[in-house]
MARLO-433969 format. One record per residue (C-alpha): x, y, z; residue in one letter. Coordinates in steps of 0.05 Angstrom, whole numbers, plus 5000, padded with zeros to 4 digits. Example, Ala and Ser with C-alpha at 12.3 -4.5 7.8 and 13.67 -1.06 7.14 Angstrom:
2
524649105156A 527349795143S 
END
This chain:
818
831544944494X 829244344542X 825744794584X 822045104537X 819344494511X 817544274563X 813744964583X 810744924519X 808244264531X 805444434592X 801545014575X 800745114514X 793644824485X 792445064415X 786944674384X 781044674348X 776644864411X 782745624401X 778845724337X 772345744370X 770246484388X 767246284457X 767345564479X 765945204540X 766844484559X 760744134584X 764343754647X 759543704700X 750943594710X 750643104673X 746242294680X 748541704654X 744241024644X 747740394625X 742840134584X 738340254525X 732040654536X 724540504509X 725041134474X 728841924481X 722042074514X 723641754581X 729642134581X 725842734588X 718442594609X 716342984672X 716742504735X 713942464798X 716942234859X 717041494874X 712941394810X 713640764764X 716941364705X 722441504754X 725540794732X 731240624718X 736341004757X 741241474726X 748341624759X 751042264761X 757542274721X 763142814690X 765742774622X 770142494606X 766841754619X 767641144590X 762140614591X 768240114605X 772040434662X 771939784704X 769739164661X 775039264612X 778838964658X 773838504701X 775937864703X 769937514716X 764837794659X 765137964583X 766538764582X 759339204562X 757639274488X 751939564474X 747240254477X 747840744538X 744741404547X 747542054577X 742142714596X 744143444621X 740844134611X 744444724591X 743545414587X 744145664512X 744246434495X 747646594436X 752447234448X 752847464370X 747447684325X 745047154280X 749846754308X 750645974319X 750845494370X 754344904363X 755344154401X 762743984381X 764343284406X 772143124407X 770142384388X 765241934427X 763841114415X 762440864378X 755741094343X 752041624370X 745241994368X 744142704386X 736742944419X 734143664436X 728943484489X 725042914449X 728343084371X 734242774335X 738743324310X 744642884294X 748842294281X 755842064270X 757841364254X 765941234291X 768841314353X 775441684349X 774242354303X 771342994319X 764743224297X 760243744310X 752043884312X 749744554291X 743144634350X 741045324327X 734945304299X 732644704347X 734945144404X 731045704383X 724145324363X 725044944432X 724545644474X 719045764441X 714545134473X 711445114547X 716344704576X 722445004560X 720345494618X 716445074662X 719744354663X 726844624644X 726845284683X 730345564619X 734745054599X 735644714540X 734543834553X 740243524523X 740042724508X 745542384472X 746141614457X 752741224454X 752440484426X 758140074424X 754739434404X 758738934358X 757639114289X 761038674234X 759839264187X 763339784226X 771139914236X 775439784281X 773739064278X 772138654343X 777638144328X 782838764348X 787038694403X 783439274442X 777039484469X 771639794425X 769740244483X 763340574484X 761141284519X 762642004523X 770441944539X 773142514506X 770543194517X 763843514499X 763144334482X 758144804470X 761945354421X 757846014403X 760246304329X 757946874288X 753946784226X 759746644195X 766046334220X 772745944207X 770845184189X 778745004181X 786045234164X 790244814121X 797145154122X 801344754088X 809044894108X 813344724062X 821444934064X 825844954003X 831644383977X 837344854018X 832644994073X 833245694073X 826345884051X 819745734075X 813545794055X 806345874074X 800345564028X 794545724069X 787445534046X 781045754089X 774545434099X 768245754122X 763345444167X 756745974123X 750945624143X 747146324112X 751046404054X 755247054062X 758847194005X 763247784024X 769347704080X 775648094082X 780147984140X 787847964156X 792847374166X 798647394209X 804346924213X 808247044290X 813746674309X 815246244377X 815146934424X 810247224383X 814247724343X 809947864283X 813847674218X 808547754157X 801548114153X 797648094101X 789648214076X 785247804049X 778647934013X 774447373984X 769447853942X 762747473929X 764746803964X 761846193929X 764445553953X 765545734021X 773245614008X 778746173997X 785846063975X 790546633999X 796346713969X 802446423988X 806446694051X 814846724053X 819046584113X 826046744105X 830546254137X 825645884182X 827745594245X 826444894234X 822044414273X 826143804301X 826343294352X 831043694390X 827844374373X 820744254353X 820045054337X 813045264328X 810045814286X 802746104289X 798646334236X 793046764260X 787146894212X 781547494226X 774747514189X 769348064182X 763747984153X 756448334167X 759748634226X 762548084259X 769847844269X 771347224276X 779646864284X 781946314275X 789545944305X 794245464286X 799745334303X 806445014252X 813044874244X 817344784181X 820244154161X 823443694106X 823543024122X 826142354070X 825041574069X 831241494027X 830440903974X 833040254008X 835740674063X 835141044135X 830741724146X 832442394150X 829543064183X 832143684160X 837143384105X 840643004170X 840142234182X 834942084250X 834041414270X 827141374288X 825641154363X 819541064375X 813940644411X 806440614409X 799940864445X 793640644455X 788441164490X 786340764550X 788440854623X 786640464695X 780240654722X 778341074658X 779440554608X 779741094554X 775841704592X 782541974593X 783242694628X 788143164606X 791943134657X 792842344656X 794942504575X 800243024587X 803342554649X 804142004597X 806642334539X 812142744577X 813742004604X 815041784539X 819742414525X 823142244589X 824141534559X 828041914501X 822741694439X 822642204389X 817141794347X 810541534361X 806141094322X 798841224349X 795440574349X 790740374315X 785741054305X 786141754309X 786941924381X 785742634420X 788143324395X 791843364451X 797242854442X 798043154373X 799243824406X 803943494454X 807643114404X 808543844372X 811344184422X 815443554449X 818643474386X 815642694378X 814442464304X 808542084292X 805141584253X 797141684253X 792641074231X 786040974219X 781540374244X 782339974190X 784039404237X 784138554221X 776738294204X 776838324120X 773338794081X 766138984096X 760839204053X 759339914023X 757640134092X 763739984117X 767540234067X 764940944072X 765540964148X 773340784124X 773641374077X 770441804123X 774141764183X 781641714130X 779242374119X 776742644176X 782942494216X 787342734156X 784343454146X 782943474224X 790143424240X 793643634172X 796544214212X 801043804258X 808943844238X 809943254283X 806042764236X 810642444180X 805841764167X 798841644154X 796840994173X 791940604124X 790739994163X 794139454207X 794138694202X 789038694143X 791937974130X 786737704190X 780837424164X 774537234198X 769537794200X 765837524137X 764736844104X 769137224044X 776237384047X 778237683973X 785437863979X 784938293915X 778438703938X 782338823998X 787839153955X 783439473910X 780939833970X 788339914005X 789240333941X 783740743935X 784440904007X 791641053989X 790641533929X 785141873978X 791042034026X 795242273974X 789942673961X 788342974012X 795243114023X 800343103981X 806443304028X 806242564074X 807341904065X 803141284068X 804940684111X 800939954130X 803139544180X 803238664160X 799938544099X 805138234054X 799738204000X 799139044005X 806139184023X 807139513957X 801540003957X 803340434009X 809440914015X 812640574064X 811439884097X 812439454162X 813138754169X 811538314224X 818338224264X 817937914332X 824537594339X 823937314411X 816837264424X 812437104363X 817836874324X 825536544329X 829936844384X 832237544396X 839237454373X 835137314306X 833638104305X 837738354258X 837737684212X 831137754199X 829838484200X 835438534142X 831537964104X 824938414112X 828539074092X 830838774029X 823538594005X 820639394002X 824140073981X 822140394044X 822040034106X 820440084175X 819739754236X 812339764276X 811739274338X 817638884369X 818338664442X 813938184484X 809638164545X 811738224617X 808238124684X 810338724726X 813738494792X 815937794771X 822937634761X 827037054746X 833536804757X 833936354694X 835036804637X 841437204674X 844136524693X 844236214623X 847636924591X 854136894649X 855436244623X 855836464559X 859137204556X 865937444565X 868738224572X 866738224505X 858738054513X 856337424470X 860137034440X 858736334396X 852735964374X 846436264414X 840935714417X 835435564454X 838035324511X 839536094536X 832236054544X 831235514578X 828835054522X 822035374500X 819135194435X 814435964431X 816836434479X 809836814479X 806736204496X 812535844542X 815936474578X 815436664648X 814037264628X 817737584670X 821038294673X 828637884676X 827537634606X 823538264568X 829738684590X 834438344564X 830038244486X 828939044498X 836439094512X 839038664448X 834438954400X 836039694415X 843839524414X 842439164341X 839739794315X 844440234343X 849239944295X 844039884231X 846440504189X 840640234139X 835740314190X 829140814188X 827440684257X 822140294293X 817540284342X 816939784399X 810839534424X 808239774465X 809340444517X 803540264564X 799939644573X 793139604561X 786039234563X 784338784513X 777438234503X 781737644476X 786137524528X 782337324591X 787436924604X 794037394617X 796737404689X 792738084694X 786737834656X 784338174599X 790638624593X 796438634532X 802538654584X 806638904529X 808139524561X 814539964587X 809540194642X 803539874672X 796540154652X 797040654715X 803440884693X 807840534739X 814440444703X 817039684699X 824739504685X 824639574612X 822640294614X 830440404637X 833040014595X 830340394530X 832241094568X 839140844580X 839440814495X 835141394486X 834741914541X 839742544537X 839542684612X 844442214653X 841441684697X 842740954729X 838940474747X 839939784781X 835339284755X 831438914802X 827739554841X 821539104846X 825438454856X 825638414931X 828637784937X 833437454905X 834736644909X 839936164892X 845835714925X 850635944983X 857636334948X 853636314875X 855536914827X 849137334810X 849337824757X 847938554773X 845938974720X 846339724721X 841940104661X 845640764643X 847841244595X 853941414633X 860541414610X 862640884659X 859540714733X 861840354795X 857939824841X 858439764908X 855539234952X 854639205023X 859239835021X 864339404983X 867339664912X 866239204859X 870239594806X 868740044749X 865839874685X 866240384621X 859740294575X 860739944509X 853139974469X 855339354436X 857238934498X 851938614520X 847738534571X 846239204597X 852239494551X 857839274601X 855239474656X 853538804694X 858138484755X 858437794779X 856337834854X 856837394914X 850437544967X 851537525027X 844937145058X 839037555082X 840138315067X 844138695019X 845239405011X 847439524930X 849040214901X 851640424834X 856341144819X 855241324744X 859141894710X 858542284649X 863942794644X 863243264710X 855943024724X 854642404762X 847842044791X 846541474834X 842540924848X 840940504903X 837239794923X 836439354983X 835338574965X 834937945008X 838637284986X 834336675003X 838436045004X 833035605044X 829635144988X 822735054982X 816634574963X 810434784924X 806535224951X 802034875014X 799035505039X 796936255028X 798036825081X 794537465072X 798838115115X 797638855117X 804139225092X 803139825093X 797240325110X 796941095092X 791441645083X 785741135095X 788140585044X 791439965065X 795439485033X 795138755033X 800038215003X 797937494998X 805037085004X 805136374980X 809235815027X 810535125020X 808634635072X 815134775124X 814035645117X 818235755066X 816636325013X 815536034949X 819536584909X 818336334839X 811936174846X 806636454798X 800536084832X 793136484809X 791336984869X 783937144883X 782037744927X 776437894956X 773138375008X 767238335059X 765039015109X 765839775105X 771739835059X 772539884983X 776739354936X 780739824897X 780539304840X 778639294769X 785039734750X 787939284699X 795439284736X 799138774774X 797039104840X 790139314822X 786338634796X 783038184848X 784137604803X 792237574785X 798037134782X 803137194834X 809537454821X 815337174852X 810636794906X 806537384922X 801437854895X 798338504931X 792539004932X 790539594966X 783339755000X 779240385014X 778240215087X 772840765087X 773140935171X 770740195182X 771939525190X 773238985141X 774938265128X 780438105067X 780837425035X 785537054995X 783836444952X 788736014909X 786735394871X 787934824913X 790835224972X 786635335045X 783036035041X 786036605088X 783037125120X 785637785146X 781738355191X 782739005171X 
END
């Protein structure tokens, strides 16, 4: 079954764009301008060569493209609100008598204009839906003018304007903790229909109290721009292989509201969609009308799933606890341009992980990665924008309603989604001069009837706003024991507090931020003095942590201490019977405006995995609670060096889901361990080493029944004390396929590395090559803090020659020639 999810996942891509009779994606030709034009008409005025009308420039560009693909994550300048313009020409020849020609956009943001050479043929107002723009008749009355043939050689001048300028009136608001990113960056497709065609499918798939029935409530919508009234056709319900199980006609016999209910379609004991076999039906609809056929595909699964009163969650009449994580759509050097490639890497990354639930956060995000959550078996909690700010006017409010129901009747289809999200954080104030508490859950509820409306068979869910909690189906709290809030072996004290408060409970956004690369011998030293065989034992205070008053604030931030919250919390709810589920946050980090200030500037370092994908230490930690297929892993894989006294007892800690595993160091045995969830850290299987000084070789045996794995490292020990840091020294490390890599080391005054230093690190490049900056990661910023008294960046060198600097505040500048 695990491989044909997987094959499923990678090939399957039933969407919207499969209902289209002939569509193509408009990738290439096209000109971008990062700015706002005097008018369409200089987009498409004739001009001469070296001529005052061939300013300003436009760059050549694919789609997807994000306006924000680098200064998202700049840290030296505010990232780009504001209009920008894209161009192309296209060839449009309609293949179907009195057929159509449509523009379908799979979102764009955040408000955009559509032109046909100098004409305005559309509009949508919100940056994560799909839309399309019907170009038929413009099409046709543009071929009919001069310069459709002689300044367009036959093509048909397309101009489209993308604005994501700060708009107080507009959702999400620009208090969120993510970029309101502006451009083209999903895809773009010209689709050709008959006269009459498929608008959308809502098969509703229901399956009885026993399970043992299922059935089919299928209602069609026509897109009947020319008001056809007669359509027969066929629908046909196939299972995962295609075996045909039900066929039955249709004929809608003077068609007035361009909607048809069918009647309702039996399955006899349904395979059921799960996390563990997320079975898929299609339903395959055929058309004819004035001799034309036209089909439409979707593709289901049947499914009963429960939020029991005061109680856990169940799929299928059998108790899941939901583990899950979040997503934002934004990715290094796309920001959220995201191809599809880059979206199917990272969502079979979070299977990997083990997750079987996924809150998208906070808007509805690509078809896509509700096909893959499908086929991956990954439940999922949709949201709309509805994000901090207050309540806006009536403008605002309709863009709200609009885009609750666009994303509910857009993606009603998917079995994976069990929550629609209403809002998040609608406690934060500060987008108007009025914050009414009761207007805001006047509108909470009419947005929440509208769901319910639109949908009867889901729930409803809000994440913090203690003044809403009881509108909603289901509500989350703010819990962020360790980080925001108390100390992580608070967890379960307050999370039992919060699940007393609401009938139906759940837990969105736990965890804390982490600086990829930086480690810390402080938080591993405080838990050996406290744990026995046995894990923790007494009165936890703060003196495990080294004193802080607001961890968020006062941490190191380091990858030592995040594994450790990751690794208490998911033991606590391993042993919550009462428990729905939850969903740390967050899977991958990501860029953010109001936090200039992070060690990568301008990114939420919340993540599992950096914004490339690069896994960090926690990511193992969650698999080793989560993942089904055995694995091991030492911690410390980006910890090169290791410091502390001469003969001093360091912990080791081995992530697994092995039965029981065995260290060996320097080729030494250092016993077996058996796993105990509930022992903790790193559920019993940690040892207390002595390093030897300078190099050491550590490896790790883990078995599960027959099957074993292994895992090694290679760490120095530095004993040799040091100052602060005196001086920087910039190094090539490594060079391959034209790129190099540079590390800038910090030392103290007598050359020794300052390993817990965390000193700002400023790169900077002069010559042929290329800074490969601007990434948003730990190894991809010019401006960063070091991590463990180093940081380190690659360069294009381009087949020339180059000078690399280093500057750190206070510290002599270095140079290095490349």
């Amino acid at each position: 079954m695990k491989r044909f999810t997987i094959l499923l996942a990678l090939f399957t891509g039933f969407s919207q764009l499969s209902n289209a009779q002939q569509s193509t994606r408009l990738t290439h030709n096209w000109e971008f301008l990062k700015q706002d034009l005097g008018g369409v008409w200089e987009a498409v005025r004739p001009v001469p060569k070296d001529k005052p009308e061939a300013y300003p420039v436009w760059a050549k560009v694919s789609l997807p493209h994000c306006f924000n693909s680098r200064d998202a994550v700049d840290p030296d300048v505010n990232y780009y609100q504001g209009p920008g313009w894209y161009r192309t020409q296209i060839p449009v020849n309609i293949p179907y008598k009195n057929g159509r020609a449509l523009l379908h956009f799979e979102g764009a943001g955040q408000k955009t204009n559509v032109y046909l050479y100098n004409k305005l043929i559309g509009s949508h107002n919100g940056g994560y839906d799909e839309w399309t723009v019907d170009i038929t008749d413009e099409v046709a009355a543009f071929k009919k003018t001069t310069v459709f043939d002689k300044q367009f050689k036959g093509n048909i001048p397309l101009e489209i304007r993308c604005d994501n300028t700060r708009d107080l009136e507009s959702i999400p608001s620009q208090l969120s903790d993510f970029n309101i990113y502006g451009g083209l960056y999903r895809n773009v497709n010209l689709v050709y229909q008959p006269v009459i065609s498929f608008d959308k499918l809502y098969a509703n798939a229901a399956v009885s109290g026993d399970l043992s029935k299922g059935e089919l409530s299928p209602v069609l919508t026509f897109y009947n721009p020319t008001g056809v009234k007669d359509i027969s056709g066929e629908i046909v319900v196939k299972d995962a292989v295609g075996k045909i199980l039900t066929k039955e006609n249709y004929s809608t016999a003077n068609l007035t509201a361009n909607t048809y209910t069918p009647g309702k379609i039996n399955i006899v004991k349904p395979r059921l969609w799960s996390t563990t076999d997320p079975y898929l039906y299609t339903i395959e609809i055929t058309g004819k009308a004035d001799d034309e056929t036209f089909k439409h595909t979707e593709k289901v699964g049947f499914r009963s799933f429960l939020f029991a009163n005061n109680g856990p969650f169940y799929l299928n009449g059998q108790r899941l606890l939901l583990r899950g994580t979040h997503r934002h759509e934004d990715h290094a050097g796309v920001a959220a341009a995201m191809t599809d490639s880059m979206i199917r890497a990272e969502m079979l990354l979070i299977k990997d992980m083990g997750a079987n639930f996924i809150r998208l956060g906070h808007y509805q995000q690509s078809a896509l990665v509700l096909n893959l959550c499908d086929s991956l078996g990954i439940l999922v909690w949709e949201e709309e924008p509805w994000c901090r700010g207050g309540l806006g006017g009536d403008a605002y409010q309709a863009q709200a309603k609009s885009m609750l129901t666009n994303m509910i009747q857009q993606h009603y289809n998917h079995p994976a989604i069990i929550l629609w999200g209403l809002g998040n954080e609608n406690d934060w104030p500060g987008d108007f001069p009025e914050f009414d508490k009761q207007k805001i859950r006047d509108f909470m509820t009419a947005q929440n009837n509208l769901a319910h409306q639109l949908d009867t068979s889901r729930k409803t869910t809000i994440r913090r706003c203690d003044f809403c909690k009881d509108i909603p189906d289901v509500y989350s709290p703010s819990i962020w024991a360790g980080w925001y809030k108390g100390f992580y072996p608070e967890y379960k004290k307050f999370t039992e507090e919060e699940f007393k408060k609401t009938p139906h409970f759940i837990h969105a956004e736990w965890g804390g931020d982490s600086h990829a690369n930086r480690h810390s011998e402080n938080p591993d030293r405080a838990l050996a003095k406290v744990i026995n065989g046995k894990g923790i034992t007494g009165k936890i205070d703060s003196s495990l942590f080294g004193g802080v008053k607001h961890l968020a604030d006062d941490s190191d931030w380091s990858e030592t201490y995040i594994c450790n919250l990751f690794d208490w919390h998911l033991k606590e709810q391993e042993a919550m019977p009462w428990l729905t589920g939850s969903a740390f946050w967050t899977f991958k980090d990501f860029s953010t405006p109001i936090r200039p200030e992070n060690p990568v500037p301008y990114v939420n370092q919340k993540g599992v995995v950096e914004r490339d994908l690069s896994k960090k230490e926690s990511f193992y930690v969650v698999q080793s609670y989560w993942a089904d297929a055995l694995m091991a892993h030492i911690y410390g894989h980006s910890w090169p060096v290791r410091w502390g006294e001469a003969g001093e007892e360091k912990m080791v800690k081995v992530y697994s889901n092995a039965d029981k595993a065995e260290l060996f160091v320097n080729g030494k045995s250092r016993g077996i361990k058996t796993r105990d969830p509930q022992n903790f850290p790193a559920a019993g299987l940690r040892w207390m080493v002595i390093y030897n000084k300078g190099l050491n070789h550590i490896k790790v045996v883990a078995y599960k029944g027959k099957e074993t794995v292994t895992d090694t490292i290679s760490q120095v020990y530095q004993t040799d004390k040091w100052g602060k840091p005196a001086r920087v020294e910039l190094t090539k490390i490594a060079e391959q396929n034209g790129i190099a890599t540079i590390q800038a080391t910090l030392y103290d005054k007598d050359g020794v590395p300052c390993i817990d230093a965390a000193n700002w690190i400023n790169f900077s490049l002069t010559g042929n090559g290329t800074l490969l900056d601007d990434l948003g990661t730990s190894k991809g910023s010019r401006k960063v803090q070091a991590y463990n008294g180093r940081a380190i960046i690659s360069i294009k060198l381009n087949g020339g020659r180059s000078v690399a600097g280093v500057v750190s505040p206070g510290l002599p500048v270095s140079f290095l020639k490349l």
